[in-house]
N, CA, C and O atoms as a MOPAC input file, in Angstrom:
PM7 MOZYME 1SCF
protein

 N     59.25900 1   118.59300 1   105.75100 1
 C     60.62800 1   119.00700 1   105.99500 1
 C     60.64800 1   120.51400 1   106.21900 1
 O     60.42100 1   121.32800 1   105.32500 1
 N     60.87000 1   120.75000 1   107.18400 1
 C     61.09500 1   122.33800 1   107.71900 1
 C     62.49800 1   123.49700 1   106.81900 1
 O     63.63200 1   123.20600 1   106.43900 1
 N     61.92400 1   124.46700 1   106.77800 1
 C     63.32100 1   124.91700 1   105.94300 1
 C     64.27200 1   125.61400 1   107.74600 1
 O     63.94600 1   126.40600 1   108.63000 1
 N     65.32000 1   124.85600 1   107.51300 1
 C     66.23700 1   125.47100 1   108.27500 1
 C     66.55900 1   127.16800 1   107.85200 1
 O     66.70500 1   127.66300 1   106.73400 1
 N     66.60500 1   127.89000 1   109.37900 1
 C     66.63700 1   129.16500 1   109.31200 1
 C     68.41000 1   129.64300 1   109.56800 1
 O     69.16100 1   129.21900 1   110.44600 1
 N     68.62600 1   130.35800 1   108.79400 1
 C     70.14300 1   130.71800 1   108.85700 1
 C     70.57900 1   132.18000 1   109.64600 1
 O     70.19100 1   133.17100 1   109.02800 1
 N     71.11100 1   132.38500 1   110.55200 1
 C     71.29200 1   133.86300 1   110.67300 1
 C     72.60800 1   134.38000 1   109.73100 1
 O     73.74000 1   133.91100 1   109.61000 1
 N     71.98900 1   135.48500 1   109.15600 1
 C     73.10200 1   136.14800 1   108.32800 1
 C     74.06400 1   136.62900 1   109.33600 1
 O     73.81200 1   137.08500 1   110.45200 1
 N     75.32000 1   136.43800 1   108.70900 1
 C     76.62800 1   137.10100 1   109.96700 1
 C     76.84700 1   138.48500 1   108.88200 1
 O     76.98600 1   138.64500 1   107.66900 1
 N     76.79500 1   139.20700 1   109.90700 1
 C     76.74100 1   140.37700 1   109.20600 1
 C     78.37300 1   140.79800 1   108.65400 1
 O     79.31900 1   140.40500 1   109.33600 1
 N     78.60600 1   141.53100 1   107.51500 1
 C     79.81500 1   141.41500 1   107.12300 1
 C     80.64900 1   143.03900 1   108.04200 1
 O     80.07800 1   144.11300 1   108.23100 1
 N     81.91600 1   142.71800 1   108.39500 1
 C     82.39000 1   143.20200 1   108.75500 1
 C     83.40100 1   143.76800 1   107.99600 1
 O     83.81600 1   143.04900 1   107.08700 1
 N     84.00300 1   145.05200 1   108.13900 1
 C     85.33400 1   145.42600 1   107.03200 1
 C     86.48100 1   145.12800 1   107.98600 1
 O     86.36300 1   144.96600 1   109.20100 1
 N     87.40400 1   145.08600 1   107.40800 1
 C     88.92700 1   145.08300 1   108.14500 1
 C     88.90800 1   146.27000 1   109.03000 1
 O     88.66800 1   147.13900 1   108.19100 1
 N     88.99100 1   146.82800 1   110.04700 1
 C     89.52000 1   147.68000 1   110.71300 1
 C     90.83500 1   148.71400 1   110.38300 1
 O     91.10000 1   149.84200 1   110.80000 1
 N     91.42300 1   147.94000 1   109.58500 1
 C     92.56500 1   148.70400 1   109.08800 1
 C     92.56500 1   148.92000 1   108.20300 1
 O     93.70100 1   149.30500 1   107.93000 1
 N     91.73100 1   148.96300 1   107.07000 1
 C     91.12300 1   149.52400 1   105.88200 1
 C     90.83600 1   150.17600 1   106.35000 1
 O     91.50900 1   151.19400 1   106.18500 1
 N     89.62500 1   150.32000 1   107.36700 1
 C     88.56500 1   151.41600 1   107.63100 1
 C     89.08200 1   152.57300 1   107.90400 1
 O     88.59200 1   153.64600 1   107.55100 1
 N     90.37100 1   152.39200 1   108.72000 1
 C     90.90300 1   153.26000 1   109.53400 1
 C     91.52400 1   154.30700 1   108.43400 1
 O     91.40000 1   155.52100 1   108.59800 1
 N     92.35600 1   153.62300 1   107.04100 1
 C     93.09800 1   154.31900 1   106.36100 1
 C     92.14500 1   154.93100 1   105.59500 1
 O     92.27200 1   156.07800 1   105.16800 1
 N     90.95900 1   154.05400 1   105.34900 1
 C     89.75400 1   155.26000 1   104.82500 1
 C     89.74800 1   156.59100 1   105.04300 1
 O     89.96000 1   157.55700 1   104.31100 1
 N     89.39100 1   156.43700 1   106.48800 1
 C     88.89800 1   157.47000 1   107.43300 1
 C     90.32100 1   158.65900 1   107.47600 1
 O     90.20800 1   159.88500 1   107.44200 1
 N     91.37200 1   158.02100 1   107.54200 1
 C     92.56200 1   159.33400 1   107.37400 1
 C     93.18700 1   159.48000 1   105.96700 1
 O     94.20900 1   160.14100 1   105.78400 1
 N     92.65600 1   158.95900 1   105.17300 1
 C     93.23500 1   159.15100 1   103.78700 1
 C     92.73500 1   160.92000 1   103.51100 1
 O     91.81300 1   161.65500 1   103.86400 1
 N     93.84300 1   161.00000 1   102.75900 1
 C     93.69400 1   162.71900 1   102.71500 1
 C     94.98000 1   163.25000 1   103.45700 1
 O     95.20300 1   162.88400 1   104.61100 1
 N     96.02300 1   164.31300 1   102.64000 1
 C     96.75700 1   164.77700 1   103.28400 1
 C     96.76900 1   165.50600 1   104.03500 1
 O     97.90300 1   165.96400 1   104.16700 1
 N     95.68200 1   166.15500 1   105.03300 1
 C     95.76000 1   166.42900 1   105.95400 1
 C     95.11800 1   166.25700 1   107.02600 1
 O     95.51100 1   166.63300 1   108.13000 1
 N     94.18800 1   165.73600 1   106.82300 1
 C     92.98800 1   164.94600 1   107.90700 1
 C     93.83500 1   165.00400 1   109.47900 1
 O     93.39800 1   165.52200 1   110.50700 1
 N     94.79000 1   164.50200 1   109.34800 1
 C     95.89400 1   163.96300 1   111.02100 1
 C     96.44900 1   165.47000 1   111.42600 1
 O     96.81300 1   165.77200 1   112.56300 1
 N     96.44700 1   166.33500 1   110.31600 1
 C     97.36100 1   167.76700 1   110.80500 1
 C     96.24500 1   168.47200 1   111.47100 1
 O     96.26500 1   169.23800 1   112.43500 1
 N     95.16500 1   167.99900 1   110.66600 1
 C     94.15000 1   169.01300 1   111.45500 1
 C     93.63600 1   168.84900 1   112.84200 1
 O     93.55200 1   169.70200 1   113.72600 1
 N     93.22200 1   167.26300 1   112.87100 1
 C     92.59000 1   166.83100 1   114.25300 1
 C     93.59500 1   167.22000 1   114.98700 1
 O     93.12200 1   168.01000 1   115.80300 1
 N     95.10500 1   167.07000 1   115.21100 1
 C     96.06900 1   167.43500 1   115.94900 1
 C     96.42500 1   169.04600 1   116.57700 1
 O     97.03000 1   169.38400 1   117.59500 1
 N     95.70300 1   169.92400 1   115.38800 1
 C     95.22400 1   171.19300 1   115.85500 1
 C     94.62500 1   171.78900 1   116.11700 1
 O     94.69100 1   172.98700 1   116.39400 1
 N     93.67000 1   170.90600 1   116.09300 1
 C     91.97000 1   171.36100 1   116.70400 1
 C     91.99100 1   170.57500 1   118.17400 1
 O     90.90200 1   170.52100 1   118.74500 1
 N     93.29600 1   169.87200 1   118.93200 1
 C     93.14400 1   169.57500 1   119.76400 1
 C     93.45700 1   170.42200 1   120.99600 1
 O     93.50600 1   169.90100 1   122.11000 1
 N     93.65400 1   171.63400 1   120.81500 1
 C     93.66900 1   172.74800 1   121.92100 1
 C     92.42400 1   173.59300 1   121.83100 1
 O     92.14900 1   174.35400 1   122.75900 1
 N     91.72800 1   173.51000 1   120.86000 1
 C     90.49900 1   174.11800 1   121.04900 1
 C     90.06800 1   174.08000 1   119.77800 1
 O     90.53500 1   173.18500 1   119.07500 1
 N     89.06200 1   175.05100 1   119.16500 1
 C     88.45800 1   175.61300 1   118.49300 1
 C     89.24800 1   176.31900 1   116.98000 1
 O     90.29100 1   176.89500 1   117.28900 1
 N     89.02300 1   176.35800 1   115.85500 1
 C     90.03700 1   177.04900 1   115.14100 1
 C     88.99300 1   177.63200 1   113.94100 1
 O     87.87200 1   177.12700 1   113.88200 1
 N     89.28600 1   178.46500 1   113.19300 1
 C     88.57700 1   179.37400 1   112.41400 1
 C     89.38400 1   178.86300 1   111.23900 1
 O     90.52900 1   178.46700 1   111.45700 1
 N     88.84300 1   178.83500 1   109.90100 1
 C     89.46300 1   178.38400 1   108.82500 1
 C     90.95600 1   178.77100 1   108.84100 1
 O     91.78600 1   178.00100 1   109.32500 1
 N     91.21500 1   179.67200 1   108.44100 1
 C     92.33500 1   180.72400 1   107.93100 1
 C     93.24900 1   180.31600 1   109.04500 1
 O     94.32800 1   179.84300 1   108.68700 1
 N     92.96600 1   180.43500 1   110.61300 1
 C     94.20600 1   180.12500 1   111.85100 1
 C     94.31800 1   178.26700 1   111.32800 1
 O     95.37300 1   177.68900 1   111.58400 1
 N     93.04800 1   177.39600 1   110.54000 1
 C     93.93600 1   176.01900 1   110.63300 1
 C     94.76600 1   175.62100 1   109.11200 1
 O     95.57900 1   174.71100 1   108.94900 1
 N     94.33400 1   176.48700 1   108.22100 1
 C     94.94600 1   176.63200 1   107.35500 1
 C     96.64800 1   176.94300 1   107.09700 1
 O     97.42000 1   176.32100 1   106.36800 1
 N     96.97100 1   178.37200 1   108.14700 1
 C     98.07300 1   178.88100 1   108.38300 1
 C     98.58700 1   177.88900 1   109.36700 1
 O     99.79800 1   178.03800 1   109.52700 1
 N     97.97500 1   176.73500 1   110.22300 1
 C     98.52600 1   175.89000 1   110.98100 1
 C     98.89900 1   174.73300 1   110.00000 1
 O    100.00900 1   174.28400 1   110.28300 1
 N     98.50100 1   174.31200 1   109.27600 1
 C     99.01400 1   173.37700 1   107.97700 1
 C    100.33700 1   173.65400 1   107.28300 1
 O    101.18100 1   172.81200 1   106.97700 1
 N    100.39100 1   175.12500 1   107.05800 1
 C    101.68400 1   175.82500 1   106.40500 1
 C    102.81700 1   175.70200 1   107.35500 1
 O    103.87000 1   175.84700 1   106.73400 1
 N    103.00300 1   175.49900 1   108.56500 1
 C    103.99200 1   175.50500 1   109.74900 1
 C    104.57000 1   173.93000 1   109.53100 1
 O    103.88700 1   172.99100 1   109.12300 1
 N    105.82000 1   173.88300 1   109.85700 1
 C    106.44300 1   172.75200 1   110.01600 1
 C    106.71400 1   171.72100 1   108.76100 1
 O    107.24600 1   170.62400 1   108.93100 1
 N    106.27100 1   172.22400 1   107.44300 1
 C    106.50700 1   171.41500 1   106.26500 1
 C    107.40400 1   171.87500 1   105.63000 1
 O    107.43700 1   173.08600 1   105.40900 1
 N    108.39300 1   171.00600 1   105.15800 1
 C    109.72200 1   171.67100 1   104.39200 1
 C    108.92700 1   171.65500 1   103.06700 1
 O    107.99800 1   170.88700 1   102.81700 1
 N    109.43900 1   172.64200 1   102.22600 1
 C    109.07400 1   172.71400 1   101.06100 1
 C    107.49900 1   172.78400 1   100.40700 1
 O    107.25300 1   172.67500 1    99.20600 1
 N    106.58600 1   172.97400 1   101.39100 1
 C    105.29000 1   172.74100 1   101.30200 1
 C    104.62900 1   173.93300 1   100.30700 1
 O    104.71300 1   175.09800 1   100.69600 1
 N    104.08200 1   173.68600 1    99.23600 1
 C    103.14100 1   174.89300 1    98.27700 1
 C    102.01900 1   174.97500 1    99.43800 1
 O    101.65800 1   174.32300 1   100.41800 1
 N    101.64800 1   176.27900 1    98.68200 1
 C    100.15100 1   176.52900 1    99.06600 1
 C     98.97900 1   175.64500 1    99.42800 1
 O     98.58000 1   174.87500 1    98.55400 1
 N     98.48300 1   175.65300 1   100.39700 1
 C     97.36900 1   174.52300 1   100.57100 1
 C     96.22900 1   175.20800 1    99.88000 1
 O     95.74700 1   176.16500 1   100.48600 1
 N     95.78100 1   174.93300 1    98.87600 1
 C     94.52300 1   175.38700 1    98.15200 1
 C     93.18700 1   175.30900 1    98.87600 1
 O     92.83900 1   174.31600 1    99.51500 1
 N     92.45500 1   176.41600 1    98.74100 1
 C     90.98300 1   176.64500 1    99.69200 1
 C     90.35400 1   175.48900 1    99.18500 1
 O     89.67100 1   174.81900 1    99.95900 1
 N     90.49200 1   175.10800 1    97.85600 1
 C     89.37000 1   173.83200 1    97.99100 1
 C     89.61400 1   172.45200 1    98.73700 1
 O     88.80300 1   171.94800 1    99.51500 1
 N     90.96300 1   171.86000 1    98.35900 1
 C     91.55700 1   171.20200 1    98.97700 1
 C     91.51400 1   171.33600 1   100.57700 1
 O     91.45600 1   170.30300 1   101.24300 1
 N     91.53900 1   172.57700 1   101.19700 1
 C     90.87300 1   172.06000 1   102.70900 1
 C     89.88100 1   172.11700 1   102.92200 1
 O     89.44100 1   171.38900 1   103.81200 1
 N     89.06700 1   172.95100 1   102.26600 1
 C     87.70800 1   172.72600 1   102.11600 1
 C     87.12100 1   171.46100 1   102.22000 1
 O     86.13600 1   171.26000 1   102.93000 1
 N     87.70300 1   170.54300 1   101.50900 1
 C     87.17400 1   169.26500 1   100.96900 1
 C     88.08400 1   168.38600 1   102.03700 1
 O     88.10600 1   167.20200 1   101.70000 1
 N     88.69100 1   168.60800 1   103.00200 1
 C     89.54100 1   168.10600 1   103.85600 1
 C     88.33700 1   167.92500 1   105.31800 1
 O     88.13000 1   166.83200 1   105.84400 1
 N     87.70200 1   169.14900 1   105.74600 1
 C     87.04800 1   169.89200 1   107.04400 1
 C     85.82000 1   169.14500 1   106.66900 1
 O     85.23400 1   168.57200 1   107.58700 1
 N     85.20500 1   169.03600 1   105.13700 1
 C     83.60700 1   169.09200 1   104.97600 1
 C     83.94900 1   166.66200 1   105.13900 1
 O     83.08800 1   165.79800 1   105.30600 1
 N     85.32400 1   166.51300 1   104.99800 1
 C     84.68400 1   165.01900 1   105.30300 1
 C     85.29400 1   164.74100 1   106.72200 1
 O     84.93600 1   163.69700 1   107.26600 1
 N     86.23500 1   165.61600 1   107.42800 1
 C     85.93000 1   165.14100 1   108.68800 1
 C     84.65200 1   165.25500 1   109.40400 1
 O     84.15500 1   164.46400 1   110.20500 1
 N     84.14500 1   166.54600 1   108.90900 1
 C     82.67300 1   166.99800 1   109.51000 1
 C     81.41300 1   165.84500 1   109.11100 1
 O     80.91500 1   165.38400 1   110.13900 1
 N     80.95900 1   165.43400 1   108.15800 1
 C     80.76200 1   164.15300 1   107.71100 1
 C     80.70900 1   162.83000 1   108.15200 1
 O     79.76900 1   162.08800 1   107.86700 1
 N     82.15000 1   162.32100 1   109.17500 1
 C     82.53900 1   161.36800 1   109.57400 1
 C     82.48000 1   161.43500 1   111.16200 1
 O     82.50900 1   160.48700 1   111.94700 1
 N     82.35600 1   163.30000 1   111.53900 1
 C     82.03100 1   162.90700 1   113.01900 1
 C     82.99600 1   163.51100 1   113.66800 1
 O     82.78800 1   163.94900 1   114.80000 1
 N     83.99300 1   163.61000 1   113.16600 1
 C     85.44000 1   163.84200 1   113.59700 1
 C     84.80300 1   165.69800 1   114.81800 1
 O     84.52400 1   166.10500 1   115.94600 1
 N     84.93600 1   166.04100 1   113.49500 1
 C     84.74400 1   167.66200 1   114.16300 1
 C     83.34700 1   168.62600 1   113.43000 1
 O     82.80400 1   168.56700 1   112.32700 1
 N     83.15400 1   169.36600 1   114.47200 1
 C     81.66500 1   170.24100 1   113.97000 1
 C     81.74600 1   171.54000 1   113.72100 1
 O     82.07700 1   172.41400 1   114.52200 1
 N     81.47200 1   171.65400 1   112.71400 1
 C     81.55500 1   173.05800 1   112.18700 1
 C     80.14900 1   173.68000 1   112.67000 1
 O     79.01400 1   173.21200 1   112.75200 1
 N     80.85300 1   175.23700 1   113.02000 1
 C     80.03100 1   176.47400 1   113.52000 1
 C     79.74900 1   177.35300 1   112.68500 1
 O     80.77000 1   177.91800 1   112.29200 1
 N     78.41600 1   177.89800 1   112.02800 1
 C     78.72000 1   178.86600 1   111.09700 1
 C     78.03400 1   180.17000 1   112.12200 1
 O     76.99400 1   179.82600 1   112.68200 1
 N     78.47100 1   181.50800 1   112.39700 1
 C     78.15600 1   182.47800 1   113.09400 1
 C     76.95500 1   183.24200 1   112.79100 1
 O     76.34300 1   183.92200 1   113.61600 1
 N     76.58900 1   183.06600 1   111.31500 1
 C     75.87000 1   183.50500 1   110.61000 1
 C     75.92100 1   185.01000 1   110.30100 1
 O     75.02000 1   185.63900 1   109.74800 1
 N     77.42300 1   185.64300 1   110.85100 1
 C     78.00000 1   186.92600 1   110.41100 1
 C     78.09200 1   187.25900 1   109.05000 1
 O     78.16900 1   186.43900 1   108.13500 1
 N     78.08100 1   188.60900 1   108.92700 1
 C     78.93700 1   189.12900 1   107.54400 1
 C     80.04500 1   189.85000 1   108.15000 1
 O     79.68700 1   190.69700 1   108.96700 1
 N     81.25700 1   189.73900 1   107.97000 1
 C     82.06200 1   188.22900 1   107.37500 1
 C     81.70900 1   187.60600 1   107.73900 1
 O     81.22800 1   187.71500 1   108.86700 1
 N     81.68500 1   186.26900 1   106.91200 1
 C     81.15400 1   184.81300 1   107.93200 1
 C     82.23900 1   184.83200 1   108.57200 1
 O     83.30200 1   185.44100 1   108.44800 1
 N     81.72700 1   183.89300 1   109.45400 1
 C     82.81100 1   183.37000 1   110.90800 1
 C     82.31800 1   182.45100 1   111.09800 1
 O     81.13400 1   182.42700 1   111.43500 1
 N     83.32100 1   180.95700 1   110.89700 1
 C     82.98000 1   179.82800 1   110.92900 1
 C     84.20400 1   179.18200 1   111.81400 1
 O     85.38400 1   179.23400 1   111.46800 1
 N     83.67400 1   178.50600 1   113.12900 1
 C     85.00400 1   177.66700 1   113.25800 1
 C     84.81400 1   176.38300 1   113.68600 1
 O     83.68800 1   176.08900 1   114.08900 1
 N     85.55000 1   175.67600 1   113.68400 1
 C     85.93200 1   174.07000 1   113.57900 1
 C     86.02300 1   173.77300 1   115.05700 1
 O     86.42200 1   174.65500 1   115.81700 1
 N     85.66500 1   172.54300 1   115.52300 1
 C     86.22600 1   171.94600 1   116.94000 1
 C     86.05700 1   170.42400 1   116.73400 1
 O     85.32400 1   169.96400 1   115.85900 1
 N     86.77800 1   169.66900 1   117.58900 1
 C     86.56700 1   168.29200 1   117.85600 1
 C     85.04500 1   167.77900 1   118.42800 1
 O     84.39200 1   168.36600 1   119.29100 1
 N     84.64800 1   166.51700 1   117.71200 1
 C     83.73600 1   166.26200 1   118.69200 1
 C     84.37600 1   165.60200 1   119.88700 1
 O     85.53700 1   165.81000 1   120.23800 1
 N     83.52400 1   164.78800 1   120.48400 1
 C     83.64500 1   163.59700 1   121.01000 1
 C     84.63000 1   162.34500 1   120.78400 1
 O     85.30300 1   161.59600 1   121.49100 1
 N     84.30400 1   162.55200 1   119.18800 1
 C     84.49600 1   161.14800 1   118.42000 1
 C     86.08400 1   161.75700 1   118.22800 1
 O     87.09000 1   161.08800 1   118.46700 1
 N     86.08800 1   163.10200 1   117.76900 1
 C     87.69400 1   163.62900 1   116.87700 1
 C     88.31400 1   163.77700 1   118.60900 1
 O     89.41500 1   163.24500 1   118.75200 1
 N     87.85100 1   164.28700 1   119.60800 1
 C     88.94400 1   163.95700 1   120.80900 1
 C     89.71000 1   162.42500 1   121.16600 1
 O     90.79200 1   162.37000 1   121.74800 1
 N     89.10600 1   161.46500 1   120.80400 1
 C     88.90200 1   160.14700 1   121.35400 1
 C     89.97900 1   159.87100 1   120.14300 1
 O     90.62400 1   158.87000 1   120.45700 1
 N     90.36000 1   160.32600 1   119.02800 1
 C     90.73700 1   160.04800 1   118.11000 1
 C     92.35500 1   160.56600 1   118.63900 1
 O     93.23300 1   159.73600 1   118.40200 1
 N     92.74900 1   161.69000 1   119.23800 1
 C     94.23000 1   162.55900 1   119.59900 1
 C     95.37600 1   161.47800 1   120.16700 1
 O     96.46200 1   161.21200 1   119.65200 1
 N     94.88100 1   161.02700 1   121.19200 1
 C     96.01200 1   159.57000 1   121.05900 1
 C     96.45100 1   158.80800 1   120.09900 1
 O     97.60700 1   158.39600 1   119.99900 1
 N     95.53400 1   158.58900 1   119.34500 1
 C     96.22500 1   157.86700 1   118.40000 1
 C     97.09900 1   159.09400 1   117.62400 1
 O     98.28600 1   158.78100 1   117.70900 1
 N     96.98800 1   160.02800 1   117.09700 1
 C     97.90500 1   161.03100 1   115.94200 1
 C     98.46500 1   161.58200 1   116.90800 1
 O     99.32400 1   162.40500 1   116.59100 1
 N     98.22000 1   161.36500 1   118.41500 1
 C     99.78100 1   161.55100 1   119.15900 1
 C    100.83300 1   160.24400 1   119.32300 1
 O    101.99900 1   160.51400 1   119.03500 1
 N    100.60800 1   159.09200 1   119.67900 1
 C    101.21100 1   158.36100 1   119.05200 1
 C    101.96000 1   158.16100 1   117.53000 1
 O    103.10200 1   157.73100 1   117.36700 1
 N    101.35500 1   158.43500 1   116.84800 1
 C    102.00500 1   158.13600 1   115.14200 1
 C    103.41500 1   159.86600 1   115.38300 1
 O    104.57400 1   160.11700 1   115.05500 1
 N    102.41800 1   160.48200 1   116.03900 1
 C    103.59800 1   161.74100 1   116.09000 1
 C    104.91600 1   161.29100 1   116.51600 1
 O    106.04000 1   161.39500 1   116.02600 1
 N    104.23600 1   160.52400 1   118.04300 1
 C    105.89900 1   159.89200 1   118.51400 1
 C    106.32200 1   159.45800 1   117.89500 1
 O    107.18200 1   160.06400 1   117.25600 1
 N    106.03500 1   158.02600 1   117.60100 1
 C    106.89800 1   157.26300 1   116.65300 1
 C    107.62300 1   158.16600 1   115.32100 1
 O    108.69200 1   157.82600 1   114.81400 1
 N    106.96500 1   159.15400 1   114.95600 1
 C    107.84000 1   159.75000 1   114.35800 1
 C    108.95100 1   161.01200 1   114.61800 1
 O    109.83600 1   161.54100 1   113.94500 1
 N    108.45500 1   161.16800 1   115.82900 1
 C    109.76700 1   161.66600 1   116.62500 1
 C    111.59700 1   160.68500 1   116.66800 1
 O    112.79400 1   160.88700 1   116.46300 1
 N    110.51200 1   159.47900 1   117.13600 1
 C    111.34600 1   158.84300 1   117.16300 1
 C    111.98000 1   157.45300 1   115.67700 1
 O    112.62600 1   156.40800 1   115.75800 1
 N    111.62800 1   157.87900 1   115.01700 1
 C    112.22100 1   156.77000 1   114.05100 1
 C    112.24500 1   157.50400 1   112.70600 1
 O    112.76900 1   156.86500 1   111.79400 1
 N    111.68100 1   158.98200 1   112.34400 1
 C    111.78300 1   159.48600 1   111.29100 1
 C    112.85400 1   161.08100 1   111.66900 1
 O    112.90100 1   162.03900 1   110.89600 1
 N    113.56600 1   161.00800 1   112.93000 1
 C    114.06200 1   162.38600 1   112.89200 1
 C    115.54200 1   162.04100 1   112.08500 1
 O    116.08200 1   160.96200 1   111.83900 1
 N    115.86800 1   163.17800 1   111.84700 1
 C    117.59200 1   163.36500 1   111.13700 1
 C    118.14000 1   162.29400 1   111.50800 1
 O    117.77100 1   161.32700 1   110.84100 1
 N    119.04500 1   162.01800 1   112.48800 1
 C    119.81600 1   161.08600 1   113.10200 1
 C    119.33300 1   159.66600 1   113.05500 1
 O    120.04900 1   158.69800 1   112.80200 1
 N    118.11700 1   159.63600 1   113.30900 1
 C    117.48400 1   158.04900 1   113.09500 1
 C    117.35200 1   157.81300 1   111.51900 1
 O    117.82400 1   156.76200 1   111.08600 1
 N    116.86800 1   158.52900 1   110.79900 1
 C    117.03500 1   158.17900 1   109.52200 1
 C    118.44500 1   157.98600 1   108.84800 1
 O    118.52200 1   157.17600 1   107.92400 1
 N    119.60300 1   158.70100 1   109.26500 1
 C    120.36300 1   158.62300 1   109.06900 1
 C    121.03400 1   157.02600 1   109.37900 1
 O    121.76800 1   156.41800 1   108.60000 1
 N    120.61500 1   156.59100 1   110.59200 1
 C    121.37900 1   154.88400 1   110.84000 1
 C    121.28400 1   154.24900 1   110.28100 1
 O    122.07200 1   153.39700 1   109.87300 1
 N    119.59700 1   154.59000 1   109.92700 1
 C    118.52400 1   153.37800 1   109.12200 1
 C    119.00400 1   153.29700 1   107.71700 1
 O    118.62100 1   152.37600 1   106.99600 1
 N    119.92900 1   154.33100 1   107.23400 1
 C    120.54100 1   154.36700 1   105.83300 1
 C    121.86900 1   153.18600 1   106.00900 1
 O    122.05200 1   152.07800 1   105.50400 1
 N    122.66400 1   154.02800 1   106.98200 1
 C    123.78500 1   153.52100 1   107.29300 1
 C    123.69500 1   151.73100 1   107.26000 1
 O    124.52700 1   151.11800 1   106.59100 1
 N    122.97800 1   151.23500 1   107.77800 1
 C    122.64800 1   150.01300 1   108.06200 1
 C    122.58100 1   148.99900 1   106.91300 1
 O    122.27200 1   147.82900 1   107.13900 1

């Protein structure tokens, strides 16, 4: 009697787990979205985080620190170190973090459109 051979199916994760993996972190989406005009140096994406948040504290150096070192990690974007004194280090998209801008331009729309003043306001009303 022969032993029947099985192919393992390899396990797959949900896609939409993976995905919230991959952007979990409060700022992961602010950043790729500003590294999508070019290139950015800590401090210019830092001060780009502080723009547009009502009520927003301080974004703490470690906290983006620990924001940049797992997109860099995951592919998203590649860090440059200049090897200056001052250092001079800056951030860009790869490949992978360009391919990624449609989508966190999309989620932007939709929140243009279903999270501004007036729309939230119906959605109460209702």
């Amino acid at each position: 009697m022969a032993k029947e051979r099985t192919k393992a199916i390899p396990v797959r994760s949900c896609p939409v787990a993976a995905f919230q993996k991959m952007i979990s972190g409060k700022y992961k989406l602010r950043i790729v979205w500003d590294l999508k005009d070019g290139p950015r140096r800590y401090g210019e994406i830092r001060s780009g985080l502080l723009r547009g948040t009502e009520g927003s504290a301080e974004i703490t150096p470690r906290v983006l620190s620990r924001e940049l070192k797992a997109l860099t990690e995951s592919g998203r974007i590649d860090r440059k170190d200049f090897g200056e004194v001052p250092p001079k280090v800056e951030y860009r998209l790869t490949r992978k973090g360009k391919s990624f801008v449609p989508v966190v331009a999309a989620i932007r729309d939709w929140g243009d459109r279903n999270l501004s003043q007036p729309a939230a306001l119906a959605d109460a009303a209702e």
